[in-house]
N, C-alpha and C positions, 0 to 999 in steps of 0.2 A: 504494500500500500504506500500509494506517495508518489513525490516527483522529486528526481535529481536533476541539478543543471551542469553545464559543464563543472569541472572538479577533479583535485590530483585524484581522489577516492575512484572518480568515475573513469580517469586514464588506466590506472590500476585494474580495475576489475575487466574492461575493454584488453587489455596485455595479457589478461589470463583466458580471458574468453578465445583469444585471437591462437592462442597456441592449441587448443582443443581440436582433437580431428573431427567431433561432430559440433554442431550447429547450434551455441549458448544462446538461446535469445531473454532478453530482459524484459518483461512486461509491467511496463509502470500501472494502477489503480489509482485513481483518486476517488473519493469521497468528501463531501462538505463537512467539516468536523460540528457534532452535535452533544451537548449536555449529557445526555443519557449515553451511560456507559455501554450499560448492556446493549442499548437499541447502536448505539454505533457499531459494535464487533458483532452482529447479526446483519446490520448492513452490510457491514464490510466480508461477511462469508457469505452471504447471497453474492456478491460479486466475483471473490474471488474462485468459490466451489463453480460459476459461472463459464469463467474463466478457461479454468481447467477440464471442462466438459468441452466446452468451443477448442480448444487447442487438442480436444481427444483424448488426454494425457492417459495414458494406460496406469501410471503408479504417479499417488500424490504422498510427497515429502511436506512435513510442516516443521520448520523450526520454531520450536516453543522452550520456554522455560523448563516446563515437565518434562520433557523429551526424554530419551533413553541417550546419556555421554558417552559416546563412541570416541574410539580414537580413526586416526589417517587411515591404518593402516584394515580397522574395521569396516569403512565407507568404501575402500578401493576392495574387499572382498563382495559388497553388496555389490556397488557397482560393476564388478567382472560375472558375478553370478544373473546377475540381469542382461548385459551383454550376450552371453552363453544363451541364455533362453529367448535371445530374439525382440528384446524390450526397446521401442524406437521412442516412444515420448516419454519424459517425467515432468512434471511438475510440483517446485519446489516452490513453498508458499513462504514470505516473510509476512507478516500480519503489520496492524498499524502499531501505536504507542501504547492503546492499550491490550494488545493481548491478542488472539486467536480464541475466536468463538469456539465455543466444545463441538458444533458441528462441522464446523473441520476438521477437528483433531481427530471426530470418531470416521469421517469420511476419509480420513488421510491411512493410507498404505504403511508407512513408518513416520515419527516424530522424533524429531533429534534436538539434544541441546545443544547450543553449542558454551554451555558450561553455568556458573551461577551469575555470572557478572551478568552487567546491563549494559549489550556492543549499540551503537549508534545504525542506525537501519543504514547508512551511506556504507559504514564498514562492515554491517553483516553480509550486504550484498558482494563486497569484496570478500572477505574471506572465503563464502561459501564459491565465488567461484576460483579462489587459488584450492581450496580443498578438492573440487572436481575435478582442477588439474595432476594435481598433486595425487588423487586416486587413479590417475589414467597415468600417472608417472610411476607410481608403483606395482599396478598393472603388468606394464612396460617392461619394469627393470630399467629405467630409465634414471640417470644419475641426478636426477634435481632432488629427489625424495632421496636425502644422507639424513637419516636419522642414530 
């Protein structure tokens, strides 16, 4: 959910996107921000579950808080295990400021944290796709992933 404008954060994530053999696309959401908490993260998963039904996505990922804390090395097994079985779309959901609606989380495929801290939505979208890279780099056997 959101909108970014030009930005090192957004060179960044564009650098990692750019190395990927398949096809990163970014889909920005916006929604008018409203009072009610609850009634905004029910709007905001009407759009985004929306979303990912128009894009087909065959497996939806939600980063949430609750998530289950995987390491590098766990996300580049999922990802090779999906690969193997023929998986062409995923959709990876960031939520807005407040939260992800529980009916995402129960329509989502896997939930991931990406740990207890509070990342800024400009550098979550970065991270999550140096981790994509970084799973297709360990994949690979590929020397960027020296851990």
């Amino acid at each position: 959910m959101g909108r970014w404008k030009s930005s090192p954060e957004k060179d960044l994530f564009n650098s990692y996107a750019s190395r990927l053999p398949w096809p990163l696309e970014l889909r920005e959401l916006e929604l008018r921000e409203i009072p009610d908490i609850a009634r905004q993260k029910k709007q905001e998963a009407e759009k985004l579950l929306d979303s990912c039904h128009k894009f087909k996505a065959e497996r939806i990922i939600s980063l949430d808080e609750t998530g289950k804390n995987i390491s590098s090395k766990e996300l580049a097994k999922i990802i090779g295990e999906w690969k193997d079985t023929g998986l062409r779309r995923s959709a990876w959901i960031i939520g807005g400021h407040a939260g992800l609606d529980k009916s995402v989380l129960e329509q989502s495929h896997l939930v991931i944290s990406l740990g207890k801290m509070t990342w800024p939505h400009l550098l979550v979208r970065t991270l999550l796709a140096e981790q994509l890279y970084r799973g297709y780099s360990i994949i690979n056997n590929h020397p960027y992933n020296r851990e």
